[in-house]
GUKE-632177 format. One record per residue (C-alpha): x, y, z; chain; residue number from 1. Coordinates in nm, 4 decimals, padded with zeros to 6 digits. Example, Ala and Ser with C-alpha at 12.3 -4.5 7.8 and 13.67 -1.06 7.14 Angstrom:
c1 / c2 / c3 / cadena / num
01.2300 / -00.4500 / 00.7800 / A / 1
01.3670 / -00.1060 / 00.7140 / A / 2
//
This chain:
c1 / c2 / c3 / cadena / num
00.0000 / 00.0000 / 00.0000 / A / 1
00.3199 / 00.2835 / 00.0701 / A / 2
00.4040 / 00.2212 / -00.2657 / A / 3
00.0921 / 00.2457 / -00.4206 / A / 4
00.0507 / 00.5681 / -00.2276 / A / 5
00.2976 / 00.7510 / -00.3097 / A / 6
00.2020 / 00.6505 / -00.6898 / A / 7
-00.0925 / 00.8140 / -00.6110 / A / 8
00.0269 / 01.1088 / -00.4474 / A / 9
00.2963 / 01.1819 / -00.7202 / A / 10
00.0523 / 01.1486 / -01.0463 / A / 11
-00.1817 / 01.3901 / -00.7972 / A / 12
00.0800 / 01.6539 / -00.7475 / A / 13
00.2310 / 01.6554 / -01.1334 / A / 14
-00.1715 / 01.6867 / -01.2213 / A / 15
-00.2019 / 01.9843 / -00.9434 / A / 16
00.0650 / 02.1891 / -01.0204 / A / 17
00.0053 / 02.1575 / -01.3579 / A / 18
-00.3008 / 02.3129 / -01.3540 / A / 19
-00.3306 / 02.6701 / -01.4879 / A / 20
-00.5153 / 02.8142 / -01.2059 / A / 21
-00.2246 / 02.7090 / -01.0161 / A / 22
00.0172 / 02.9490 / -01.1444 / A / 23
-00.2080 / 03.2260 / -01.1841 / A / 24
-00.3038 / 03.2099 / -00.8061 / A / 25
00.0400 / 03.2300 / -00.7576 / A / 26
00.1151 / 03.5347 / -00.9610 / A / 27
-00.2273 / 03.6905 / -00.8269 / A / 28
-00.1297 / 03.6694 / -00.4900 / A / 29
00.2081 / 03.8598 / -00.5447 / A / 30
00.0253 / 04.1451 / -00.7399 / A / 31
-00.1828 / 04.1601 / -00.4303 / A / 32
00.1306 / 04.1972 / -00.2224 / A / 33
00.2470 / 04.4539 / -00.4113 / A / 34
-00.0688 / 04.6411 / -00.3557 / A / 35
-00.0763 / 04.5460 / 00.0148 / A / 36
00.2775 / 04.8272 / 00.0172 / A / 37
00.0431 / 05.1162 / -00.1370 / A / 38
-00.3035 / 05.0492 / 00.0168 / A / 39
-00.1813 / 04.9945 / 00.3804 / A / 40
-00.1180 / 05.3172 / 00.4675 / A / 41
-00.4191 / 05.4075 / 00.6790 / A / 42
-00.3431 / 05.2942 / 01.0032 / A / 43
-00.3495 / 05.6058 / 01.1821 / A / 44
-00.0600 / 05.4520 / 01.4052 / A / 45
00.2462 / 05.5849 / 01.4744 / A / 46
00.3718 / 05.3762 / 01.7659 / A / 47
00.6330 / 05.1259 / 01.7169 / A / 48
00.5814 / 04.7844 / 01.8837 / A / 49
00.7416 / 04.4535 / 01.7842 / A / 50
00.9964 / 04.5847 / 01.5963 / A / 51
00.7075 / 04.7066 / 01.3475 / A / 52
00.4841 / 05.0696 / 01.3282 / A / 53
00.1648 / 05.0728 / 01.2076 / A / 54
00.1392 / 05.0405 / 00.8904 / A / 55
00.3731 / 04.8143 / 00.8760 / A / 56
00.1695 / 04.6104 / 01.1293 / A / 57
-00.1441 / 04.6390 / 00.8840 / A / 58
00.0785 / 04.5110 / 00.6185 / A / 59
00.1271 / 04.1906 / 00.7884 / A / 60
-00.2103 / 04.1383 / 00.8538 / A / 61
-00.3509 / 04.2394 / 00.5511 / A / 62
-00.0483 / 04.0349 / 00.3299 / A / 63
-00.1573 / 03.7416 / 00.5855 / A / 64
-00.4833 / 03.7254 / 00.5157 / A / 65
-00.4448 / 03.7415 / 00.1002 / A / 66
-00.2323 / 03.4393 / 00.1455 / A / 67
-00.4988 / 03.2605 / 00.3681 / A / 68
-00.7646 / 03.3605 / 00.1253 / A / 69
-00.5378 / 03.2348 / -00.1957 / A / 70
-00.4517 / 02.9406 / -00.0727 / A / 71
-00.8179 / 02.8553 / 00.0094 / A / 72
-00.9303 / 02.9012 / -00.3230 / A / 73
-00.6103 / 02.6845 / -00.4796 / A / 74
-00.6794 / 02.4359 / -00.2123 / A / 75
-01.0548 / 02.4189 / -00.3491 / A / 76
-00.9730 / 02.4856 / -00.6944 / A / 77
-00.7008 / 02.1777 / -00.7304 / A / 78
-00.8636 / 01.9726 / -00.4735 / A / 79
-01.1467 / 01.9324 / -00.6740 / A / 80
-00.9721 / 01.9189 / -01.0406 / A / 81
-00.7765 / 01.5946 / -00.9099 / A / 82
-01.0784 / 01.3889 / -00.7575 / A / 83
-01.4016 / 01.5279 / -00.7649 / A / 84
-01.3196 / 01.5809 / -01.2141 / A / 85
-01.1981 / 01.2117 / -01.2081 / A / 86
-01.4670 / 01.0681 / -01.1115 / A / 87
-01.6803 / 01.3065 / -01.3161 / A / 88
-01.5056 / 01.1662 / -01.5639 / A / 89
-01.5089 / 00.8361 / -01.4995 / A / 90
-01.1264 / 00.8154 / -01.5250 / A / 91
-01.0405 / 00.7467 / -01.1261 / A / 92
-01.2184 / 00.3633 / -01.2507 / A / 93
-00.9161 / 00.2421 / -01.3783 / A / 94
-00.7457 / 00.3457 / -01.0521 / A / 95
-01.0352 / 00.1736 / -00.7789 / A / 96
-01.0761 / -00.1185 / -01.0390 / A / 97
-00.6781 / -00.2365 / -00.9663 / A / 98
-00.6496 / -00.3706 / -00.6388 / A / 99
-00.5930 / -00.0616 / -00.4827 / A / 100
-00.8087 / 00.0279 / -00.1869 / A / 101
-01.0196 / 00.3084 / -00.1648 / A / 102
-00.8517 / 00.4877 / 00.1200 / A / 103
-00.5444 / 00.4977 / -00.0579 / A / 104
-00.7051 / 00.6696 / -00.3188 / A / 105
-00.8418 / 00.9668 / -00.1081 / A / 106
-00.5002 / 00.9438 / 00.1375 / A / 107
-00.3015 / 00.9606 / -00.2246 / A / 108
-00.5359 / 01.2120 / -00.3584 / A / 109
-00.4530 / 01.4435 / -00.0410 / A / 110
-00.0977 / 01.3297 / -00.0478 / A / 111
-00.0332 / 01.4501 / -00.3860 / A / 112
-00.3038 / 01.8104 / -00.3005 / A / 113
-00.0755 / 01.8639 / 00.0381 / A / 114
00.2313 / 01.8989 / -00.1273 / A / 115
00.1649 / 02.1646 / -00.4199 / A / 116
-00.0427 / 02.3293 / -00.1594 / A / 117
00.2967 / 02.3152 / 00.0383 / A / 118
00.4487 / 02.4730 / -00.2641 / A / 119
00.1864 / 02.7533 / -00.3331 / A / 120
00.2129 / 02.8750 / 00.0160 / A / 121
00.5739 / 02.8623 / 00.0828 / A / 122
00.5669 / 03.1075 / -00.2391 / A / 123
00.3047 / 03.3456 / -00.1446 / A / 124
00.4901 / 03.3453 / 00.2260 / A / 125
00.7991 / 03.4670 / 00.0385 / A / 126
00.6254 / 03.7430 / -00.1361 / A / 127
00.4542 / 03.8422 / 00.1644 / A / 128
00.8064 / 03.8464 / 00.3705 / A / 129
00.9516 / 04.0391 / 00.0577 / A / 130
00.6331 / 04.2860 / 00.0731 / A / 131
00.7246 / 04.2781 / 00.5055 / A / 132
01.0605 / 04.3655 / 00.4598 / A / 133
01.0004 / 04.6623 / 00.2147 / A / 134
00.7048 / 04.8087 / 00.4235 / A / 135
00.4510 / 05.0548 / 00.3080 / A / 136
00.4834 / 05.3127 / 00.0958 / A / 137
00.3464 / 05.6154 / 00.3174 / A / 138
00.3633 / 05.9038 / 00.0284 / A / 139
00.4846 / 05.9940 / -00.3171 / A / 140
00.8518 / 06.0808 / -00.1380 / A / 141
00.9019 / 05.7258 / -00.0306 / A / 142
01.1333 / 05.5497 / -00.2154 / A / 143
01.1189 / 05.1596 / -00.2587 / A / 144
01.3309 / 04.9011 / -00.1050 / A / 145
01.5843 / 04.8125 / -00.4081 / A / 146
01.6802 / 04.4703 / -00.3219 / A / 147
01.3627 / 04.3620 / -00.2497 / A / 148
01.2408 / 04.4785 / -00.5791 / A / 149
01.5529 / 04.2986 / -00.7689 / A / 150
01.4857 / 04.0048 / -00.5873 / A / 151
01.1033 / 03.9719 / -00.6594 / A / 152
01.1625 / 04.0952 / -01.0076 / A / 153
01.4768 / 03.8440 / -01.1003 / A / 154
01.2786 / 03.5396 / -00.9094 / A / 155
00.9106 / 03.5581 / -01.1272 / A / 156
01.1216 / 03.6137 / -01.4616 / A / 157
01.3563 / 03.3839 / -01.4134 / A / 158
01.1068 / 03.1812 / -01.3308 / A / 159
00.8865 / 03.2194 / -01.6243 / A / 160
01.1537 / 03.2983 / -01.8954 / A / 161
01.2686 / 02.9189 / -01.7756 / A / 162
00.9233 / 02.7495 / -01.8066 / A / 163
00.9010 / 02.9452 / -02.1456 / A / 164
01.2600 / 02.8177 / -02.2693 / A / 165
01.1946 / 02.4269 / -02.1412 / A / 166
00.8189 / 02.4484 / -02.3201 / A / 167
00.9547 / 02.5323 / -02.6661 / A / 168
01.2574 / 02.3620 / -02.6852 / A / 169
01.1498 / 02.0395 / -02.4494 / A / 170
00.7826 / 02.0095 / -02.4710 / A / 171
00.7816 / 02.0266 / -02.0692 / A / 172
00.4716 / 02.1868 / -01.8951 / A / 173
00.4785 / 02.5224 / -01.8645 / A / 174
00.2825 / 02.6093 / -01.5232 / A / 175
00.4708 / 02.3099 / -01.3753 / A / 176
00.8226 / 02.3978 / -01.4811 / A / 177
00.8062 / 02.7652 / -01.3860 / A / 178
00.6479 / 02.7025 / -01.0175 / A / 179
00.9259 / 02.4288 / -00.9308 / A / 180
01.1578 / 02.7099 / -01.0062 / A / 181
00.9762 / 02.9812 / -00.8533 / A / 182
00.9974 / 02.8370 / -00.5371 / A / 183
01.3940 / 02.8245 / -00.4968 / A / 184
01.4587 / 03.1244 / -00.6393 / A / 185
01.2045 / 03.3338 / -00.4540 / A / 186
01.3300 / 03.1549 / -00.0983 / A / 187
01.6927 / 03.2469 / -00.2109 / A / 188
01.5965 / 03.5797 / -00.2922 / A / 189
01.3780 / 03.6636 / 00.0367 / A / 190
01.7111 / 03.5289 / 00.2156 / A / 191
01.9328 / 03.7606 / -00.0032 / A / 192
01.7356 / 04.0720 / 00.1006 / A / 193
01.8320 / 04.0162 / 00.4745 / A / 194
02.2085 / 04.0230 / 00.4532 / A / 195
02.1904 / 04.4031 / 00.2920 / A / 196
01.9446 / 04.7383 / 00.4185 / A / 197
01.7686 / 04.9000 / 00.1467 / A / 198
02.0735 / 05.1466 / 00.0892 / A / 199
02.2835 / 04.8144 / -00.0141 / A / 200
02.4685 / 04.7620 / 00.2931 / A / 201
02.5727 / 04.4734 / 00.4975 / A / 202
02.3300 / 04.3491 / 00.7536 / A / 203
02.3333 / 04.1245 / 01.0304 / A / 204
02.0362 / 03.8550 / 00.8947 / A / 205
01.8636 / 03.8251 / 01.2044 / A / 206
01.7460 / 04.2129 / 01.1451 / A / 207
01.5136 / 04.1730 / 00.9071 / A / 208
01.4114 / 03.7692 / 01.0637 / A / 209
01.1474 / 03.7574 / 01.3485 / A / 210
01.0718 / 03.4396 / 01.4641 / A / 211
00.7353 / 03.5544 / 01.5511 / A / 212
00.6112 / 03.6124 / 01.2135 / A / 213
00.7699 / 03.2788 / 01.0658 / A / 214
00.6062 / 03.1130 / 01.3388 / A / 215
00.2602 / 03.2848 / 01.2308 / A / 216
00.3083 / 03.1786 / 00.8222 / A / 217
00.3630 / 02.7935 / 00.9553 / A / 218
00.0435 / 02.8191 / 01.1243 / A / 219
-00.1174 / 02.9433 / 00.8702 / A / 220
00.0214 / 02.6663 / 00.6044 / A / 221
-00.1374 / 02.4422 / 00.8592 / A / 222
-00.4611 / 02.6571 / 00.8694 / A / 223
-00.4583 / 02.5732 / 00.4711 / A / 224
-00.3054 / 02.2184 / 00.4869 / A / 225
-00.6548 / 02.1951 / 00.7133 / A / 226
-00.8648 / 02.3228 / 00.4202 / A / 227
-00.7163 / 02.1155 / 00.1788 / A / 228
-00.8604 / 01.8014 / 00.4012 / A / 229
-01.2038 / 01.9793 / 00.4044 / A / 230
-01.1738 / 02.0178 / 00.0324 / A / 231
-01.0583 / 01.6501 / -00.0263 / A / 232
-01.3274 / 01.4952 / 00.1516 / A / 233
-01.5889 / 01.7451 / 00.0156 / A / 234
-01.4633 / 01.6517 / -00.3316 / A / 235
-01.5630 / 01.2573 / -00.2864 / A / 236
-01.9353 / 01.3458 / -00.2758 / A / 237
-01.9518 / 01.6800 / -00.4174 / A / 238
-01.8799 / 01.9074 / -00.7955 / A / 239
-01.6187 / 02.1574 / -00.8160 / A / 240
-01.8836 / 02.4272 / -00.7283 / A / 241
-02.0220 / 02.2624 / -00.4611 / A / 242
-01.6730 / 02.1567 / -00.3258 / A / 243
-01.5538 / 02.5437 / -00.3558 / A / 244
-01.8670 / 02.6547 / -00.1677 / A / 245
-01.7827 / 02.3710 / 00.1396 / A / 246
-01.4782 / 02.4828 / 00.1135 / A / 247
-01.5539 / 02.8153 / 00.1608 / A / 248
-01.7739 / 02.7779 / 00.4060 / A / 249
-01.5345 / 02.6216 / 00.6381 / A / 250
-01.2918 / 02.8821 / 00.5892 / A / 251
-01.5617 / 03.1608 / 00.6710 / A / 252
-01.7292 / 02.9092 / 00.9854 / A / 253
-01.3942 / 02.8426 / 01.1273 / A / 254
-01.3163 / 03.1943 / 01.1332 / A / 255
-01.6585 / 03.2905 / 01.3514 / A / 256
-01.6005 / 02.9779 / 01.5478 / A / 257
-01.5273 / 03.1723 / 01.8388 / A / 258
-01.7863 / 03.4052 / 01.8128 / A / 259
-02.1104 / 03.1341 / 01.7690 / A / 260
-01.9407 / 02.8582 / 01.9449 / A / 261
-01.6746 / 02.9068 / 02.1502 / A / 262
-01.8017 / 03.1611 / 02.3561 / A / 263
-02.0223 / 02.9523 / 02.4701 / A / 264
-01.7925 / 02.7097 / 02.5520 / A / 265
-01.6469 / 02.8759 / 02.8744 / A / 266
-01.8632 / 03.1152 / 03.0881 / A / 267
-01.6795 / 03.3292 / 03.3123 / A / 268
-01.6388 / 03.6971 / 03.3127 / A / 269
-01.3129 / 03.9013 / 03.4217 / A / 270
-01.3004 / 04.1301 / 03.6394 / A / 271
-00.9546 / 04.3602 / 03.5385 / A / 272
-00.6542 / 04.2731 / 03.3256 / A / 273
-00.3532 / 04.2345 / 03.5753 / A / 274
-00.0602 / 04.4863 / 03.5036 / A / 275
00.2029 / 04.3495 / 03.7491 / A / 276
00.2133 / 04.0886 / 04.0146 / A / 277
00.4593 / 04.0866 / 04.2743 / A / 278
00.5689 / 03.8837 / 04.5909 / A / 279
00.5717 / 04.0320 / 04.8959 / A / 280
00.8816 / 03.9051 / 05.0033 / A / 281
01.1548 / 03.9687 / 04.7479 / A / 282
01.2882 / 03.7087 / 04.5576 / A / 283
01.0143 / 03.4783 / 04.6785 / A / 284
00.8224 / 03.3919 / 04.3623 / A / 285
00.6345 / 03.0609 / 04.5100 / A / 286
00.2720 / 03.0799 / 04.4828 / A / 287
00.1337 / 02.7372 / 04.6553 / A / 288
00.1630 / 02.7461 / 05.0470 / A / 289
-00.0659 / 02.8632 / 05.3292 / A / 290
00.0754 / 03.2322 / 05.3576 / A / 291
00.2178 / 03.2928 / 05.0078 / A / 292
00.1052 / 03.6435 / 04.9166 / A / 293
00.1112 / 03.8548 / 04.6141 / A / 294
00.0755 / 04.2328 / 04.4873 / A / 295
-00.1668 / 04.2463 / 04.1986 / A / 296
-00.2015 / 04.5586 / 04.0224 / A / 297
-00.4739 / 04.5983 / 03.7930 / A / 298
-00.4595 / 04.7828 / 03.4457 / A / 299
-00.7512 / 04.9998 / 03.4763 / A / 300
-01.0024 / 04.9963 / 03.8080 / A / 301
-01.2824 / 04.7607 / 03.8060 / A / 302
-01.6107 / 04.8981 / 03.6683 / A / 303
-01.8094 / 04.8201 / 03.9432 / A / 304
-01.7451 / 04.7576 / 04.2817 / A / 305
-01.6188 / 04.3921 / 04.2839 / A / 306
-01.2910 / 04.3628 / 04.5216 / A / 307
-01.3573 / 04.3398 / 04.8594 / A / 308
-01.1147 / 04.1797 / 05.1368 / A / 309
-01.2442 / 03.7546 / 05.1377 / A / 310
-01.3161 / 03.8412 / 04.7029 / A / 311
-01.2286 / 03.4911 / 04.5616 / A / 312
-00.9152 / 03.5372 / 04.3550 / A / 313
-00.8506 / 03.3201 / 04.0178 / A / 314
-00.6959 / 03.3876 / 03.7029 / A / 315
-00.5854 / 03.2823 / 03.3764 / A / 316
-00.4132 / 03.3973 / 03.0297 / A / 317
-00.7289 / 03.3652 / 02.8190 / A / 318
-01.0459 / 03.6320 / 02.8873 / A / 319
-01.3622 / 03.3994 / 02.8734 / A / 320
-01.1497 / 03.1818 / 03.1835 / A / 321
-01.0648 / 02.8450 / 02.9553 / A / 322
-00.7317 / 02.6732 / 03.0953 / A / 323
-00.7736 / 02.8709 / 03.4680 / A / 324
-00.4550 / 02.8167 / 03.6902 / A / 325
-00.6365 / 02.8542 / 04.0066 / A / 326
-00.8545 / 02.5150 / 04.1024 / A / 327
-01.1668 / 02.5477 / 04.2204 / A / 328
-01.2678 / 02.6080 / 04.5751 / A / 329
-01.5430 / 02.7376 / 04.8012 / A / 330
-01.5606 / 03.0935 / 04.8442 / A / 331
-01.5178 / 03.3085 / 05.1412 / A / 332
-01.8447 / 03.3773 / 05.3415 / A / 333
-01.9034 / 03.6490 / 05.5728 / A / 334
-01.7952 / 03.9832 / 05.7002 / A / 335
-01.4285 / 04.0385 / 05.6808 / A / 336
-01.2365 / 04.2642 / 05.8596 / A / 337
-00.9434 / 04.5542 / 05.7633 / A / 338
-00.7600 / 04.2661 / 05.6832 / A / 339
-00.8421 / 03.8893 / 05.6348 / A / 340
-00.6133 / 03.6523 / 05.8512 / A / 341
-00.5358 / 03.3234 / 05.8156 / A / 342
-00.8063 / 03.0853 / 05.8450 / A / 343
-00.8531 / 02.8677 / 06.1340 / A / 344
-00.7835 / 02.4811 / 06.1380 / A / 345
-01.0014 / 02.3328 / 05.9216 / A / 346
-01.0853 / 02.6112 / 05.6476 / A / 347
-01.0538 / 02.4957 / 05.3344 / A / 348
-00.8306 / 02.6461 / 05.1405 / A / 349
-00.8469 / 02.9028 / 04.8994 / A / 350
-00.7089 / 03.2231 / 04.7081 / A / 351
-00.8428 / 03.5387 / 04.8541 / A / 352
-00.8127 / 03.9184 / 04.8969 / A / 353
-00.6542 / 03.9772 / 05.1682 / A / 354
-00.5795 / 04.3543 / 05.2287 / A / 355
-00.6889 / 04.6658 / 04.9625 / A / 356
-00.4104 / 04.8861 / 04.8527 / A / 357
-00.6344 / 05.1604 / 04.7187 / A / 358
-00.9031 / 05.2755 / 04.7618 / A / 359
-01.0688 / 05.2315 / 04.4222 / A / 360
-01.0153 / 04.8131 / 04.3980 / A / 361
-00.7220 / 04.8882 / 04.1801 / A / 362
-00.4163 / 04.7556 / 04.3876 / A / 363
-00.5026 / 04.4540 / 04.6437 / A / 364
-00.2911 / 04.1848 / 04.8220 / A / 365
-00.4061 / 03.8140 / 04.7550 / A / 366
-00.2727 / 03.5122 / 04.9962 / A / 367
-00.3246 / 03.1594 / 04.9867 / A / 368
-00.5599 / 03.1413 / 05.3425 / A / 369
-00.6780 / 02.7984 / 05.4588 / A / 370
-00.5770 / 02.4492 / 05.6184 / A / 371
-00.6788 / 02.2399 / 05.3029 / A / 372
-00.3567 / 02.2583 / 05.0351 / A / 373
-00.4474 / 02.3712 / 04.7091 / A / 374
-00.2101 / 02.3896 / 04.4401 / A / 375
-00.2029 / 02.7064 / 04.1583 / A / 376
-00.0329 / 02.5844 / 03.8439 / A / 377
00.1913 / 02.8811 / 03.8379 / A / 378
00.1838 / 03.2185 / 04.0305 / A / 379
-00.0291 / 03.5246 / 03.8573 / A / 380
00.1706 / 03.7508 / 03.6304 / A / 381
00.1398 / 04.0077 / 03.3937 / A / 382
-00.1232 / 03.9531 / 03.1539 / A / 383
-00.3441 / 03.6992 / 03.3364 / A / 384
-00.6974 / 03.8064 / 03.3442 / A / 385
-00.8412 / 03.8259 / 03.6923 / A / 386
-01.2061 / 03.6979 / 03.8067 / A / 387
-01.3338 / 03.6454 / 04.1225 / A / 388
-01.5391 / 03.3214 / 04.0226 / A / 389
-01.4407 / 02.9488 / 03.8806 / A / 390
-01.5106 / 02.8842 / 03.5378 / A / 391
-01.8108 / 02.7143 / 03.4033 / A / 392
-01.8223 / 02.4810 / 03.1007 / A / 393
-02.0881 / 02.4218 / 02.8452 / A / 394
-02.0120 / 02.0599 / 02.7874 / A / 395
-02.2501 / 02.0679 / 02.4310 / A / 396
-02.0530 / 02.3477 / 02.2937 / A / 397
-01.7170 / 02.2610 / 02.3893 / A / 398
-01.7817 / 01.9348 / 02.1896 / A / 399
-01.9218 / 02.1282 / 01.8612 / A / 400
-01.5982 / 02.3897 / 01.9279 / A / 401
-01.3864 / 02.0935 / 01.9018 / A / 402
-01.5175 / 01.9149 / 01.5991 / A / 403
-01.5215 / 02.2434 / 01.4398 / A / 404
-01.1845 / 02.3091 / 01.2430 / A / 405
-01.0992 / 02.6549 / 01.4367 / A / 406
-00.9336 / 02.8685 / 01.2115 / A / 407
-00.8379 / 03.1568 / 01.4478 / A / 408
-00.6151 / 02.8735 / 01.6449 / A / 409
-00.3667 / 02.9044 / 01.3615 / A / 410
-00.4140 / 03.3106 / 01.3272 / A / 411
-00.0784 / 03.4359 / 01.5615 / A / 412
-00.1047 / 03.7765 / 01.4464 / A / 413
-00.2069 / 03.9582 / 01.7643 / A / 414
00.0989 / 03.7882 / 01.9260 / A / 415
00.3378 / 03.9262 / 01.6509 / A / 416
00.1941 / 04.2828 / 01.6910 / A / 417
00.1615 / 04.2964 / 02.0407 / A / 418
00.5135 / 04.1575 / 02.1333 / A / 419
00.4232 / 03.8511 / 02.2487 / A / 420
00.6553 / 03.5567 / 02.2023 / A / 421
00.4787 / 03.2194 / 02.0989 / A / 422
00.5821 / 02.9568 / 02.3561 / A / 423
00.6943 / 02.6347 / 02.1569 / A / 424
00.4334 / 02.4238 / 02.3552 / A / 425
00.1626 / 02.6328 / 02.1430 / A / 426
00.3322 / 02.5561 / 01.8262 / A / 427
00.3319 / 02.2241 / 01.9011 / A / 428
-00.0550 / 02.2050 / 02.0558 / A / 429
-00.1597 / 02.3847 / 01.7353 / A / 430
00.0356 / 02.1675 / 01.5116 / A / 431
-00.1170 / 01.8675 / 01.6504 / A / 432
-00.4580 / 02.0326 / 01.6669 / A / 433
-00.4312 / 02.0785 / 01.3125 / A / 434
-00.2692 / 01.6793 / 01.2363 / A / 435
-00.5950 / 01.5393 / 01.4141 / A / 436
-00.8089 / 01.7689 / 01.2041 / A / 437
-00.6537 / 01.6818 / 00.8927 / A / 438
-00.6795 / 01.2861 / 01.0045 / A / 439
-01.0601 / 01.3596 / 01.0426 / A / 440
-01.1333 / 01.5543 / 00.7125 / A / 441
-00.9612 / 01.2620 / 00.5899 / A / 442
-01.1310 / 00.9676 / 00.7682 / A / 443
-01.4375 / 01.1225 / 00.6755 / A / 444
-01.3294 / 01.1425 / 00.3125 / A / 445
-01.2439 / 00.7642 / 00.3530 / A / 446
-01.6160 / 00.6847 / 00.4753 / A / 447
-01.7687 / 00.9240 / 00.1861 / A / 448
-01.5453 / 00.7444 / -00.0615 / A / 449
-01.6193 / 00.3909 / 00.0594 / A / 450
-01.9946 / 00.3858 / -00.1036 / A / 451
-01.9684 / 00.6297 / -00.4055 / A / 452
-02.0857 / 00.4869 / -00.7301 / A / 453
-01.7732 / 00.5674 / -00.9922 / A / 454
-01.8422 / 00.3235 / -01.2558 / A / 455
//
């Protein structure tokens, strides 16, 4: 079965990339990139934050989203020329009719789909980084970025002065040719660009790389590699309309996943956004005895009054209170006084406010109070998101949420403008969210596959 496979998957991506919507997607997308430099410049932001201002900032999201949107439609677009066409055609007969199983053909199929997909996007990633690493064009004074603009220029005509030559002198495909050549040239370009400035100067490299925003275009290849499933499997049972509108409406659903489903999911409101937390004794940064107290510091002053001395204390990195660091325990009841002492034997234990440092709810001291151990994953820090009740979880939605393909899991961009580094363990929780997707588009594919009439 490998072997037949990979037979599969290699006849699939020749066919793919062979395709001329293929190439033109491709070409499409840098034109849009190039517009991306002149139409970004609206941003009424002047602050500089991750290394980026802006505008710049708007490029990135705006040159993000034209490759997410491209590389849906070539996802639908070949997805469907390679399976749902065949069996249109009748032609995938002489495939199922070898003893060959079925599930090979749609794990082939997809195979051979993943890879030019692969392809596509690692191109329209280089144009975007190119289009990054030039920046907008504010006025008429601004001048471009030279070696970004050789770069670009030398990789498509190389490119397609190549496909041209081997067409009329070889007979070799020209969409195919010029795309397996676009793709080296075009990463050894983008690479070129960040050893000199726009003045043609040396460069350290690293000035023009941020692992942030690599990080964000692998997640969104994986965003895509996810649509490609959805368009497989569509394409068993479905036209190449019908498989570009399921495919388009999973792109546009998993978007607005959060919004109709996920929100539902968790149910927990915060109270304040926590600027800084601090030990009270220096250098003490454990958070999980009786006694352990902490300085929190909110951003702005709670709306209403909330904090009170015995106000339950949990918090969390996310704002609707999914993956909460504080466990659940009973709250404080009663009146408290000035300041809230350690509970008697036998209290079970819990976080609390302790002592108020203003008078507004602001600034507060929290302590771990209570006989009964209770254990905080970590101590609070900047960033967490404070609320003064446990979480509550909508077993029904959380389900749908799940099954769901999510496509803001794999959109990083608010890290990348806001400064925030991507931890590893999310690259790797997202990557494997997005393999067990993939495995279900598929398997679902599989079952569609099983029972359809191609003869």
């Amino acid at each position: 079965m490998p072997v037949q496979l990979l037979a599969i998957a290699r006849n699939t991506f020749i066919e793919a990339i062979r395709q001329p919507v293929f190439f033109v997607i491709l070409l499409l997308s840098g034109l849009l990139q190039i517009l991306n430099t002149w139409g970004t410049n609206f941003s009424m932001e002047y602050t500089d934050s991750a290394g980026m201002t802006g505008d710049d900032k708007l490029l990135l999201d705006v040159g993000l989203a034209t490759v997410f949107v491209c590389g849906m439609l070539l996802a639908a677009f070949v997805a469907t020329a390679v399976l749902s066409r065949e069996i249109e055609n009748k032609t995938v007969l002489t495939v199922v009719s070898k003893p060959i199983s079925r599930t090979a053909v749609v794990l082939g199929k997809f195979l051979g789909v993943a890879v030019a997909i692969t392809i596509a996007v690692m191109i329209m990633l280089s144009m975007l980084l190119l289009a990054v690493r030039h920046g907008v064009l504010s006025n008429a004074t601004d001048t471009v970025d030279q070696p970004v603009l050789l770069a670009a220029a030398l990789a498509v005509g190389l490119s397609m002065v190549i496909g041209a030559w081997c067409n009329f002198y070889y007979g070799w495909h020209f969409a195919q040719t010029a795309t397996l050549v676009l793709l080296p040239t075009i990463l050894f370009g983008w690479g070129a660009t960040t050893f000199v400035n726009p003045d043609w100067q040396i460069q350290h490299p690293l000035d023009d790389i941020r692992a942030e925003v690599l990080i964000a275009c692998y997640c969104l290849l994986l965003a895509i590699l996810v649509l490609t499933a959805a368009a497989t499997a569509a394409s068993t049972r479905l036209g190449q309309v019908m498989t570009i509108v399921v495919c388009a409406g999973v792109f546009v659903f998993g978007l607005l996943a959060n919004h109709f489903v996920g929100r539902h999911a968790f149910q927990n409101q915060p109270v304040g956004l926590i600027a800084t937390a601090e030990p009270t004794i220096v250098g003490d940064q454990r958070f999980e005895d009786r006694g352990d107290r902490y300085r929190i510091t909110l951003l702005a002053p709670p709306a209403d009054d909330v904090i009170r001395i015995g106000t339950s204390f949990y918090y969390g990195p996310n704002p609707n209170g999914s993956g909460m660091l504080a466990p659940a325990f009973e709250p404080f009841i009663g009146e408290a006084e000035d300041e809230l002492p350690l509970s008697s034997t036998g209290e079970p234990g819990r976080i609390a406010v302790v002592e108020m440092a203003s008078d507004n709810g602001q600034e507060f001291f929290v302590e771990i109070v209570g006989t009964t151990r209770i254990e905080p994953t970590r101590p609070p820090q900047q960033d967490d998101y404070f609320f003064t009740e446990p979480t509550r979880t909508n077993p029904i939605a959380l389900g749908l949420w799940g099954v769901v393909p999510n496509m803001q899991a794999f959109w990083l961009l608010d890290a990348v403008s806001q400064n925030r580094v991507v931890p590893t363990a999310h690259v790797g929780l997202v990557s494997g969210y997005a393999a067990m997707q993939i495995g279900a588009l598929l398997a679902l594919g599989v079952i569609l596959f099983q029972k359809r009439d191609v003869g």
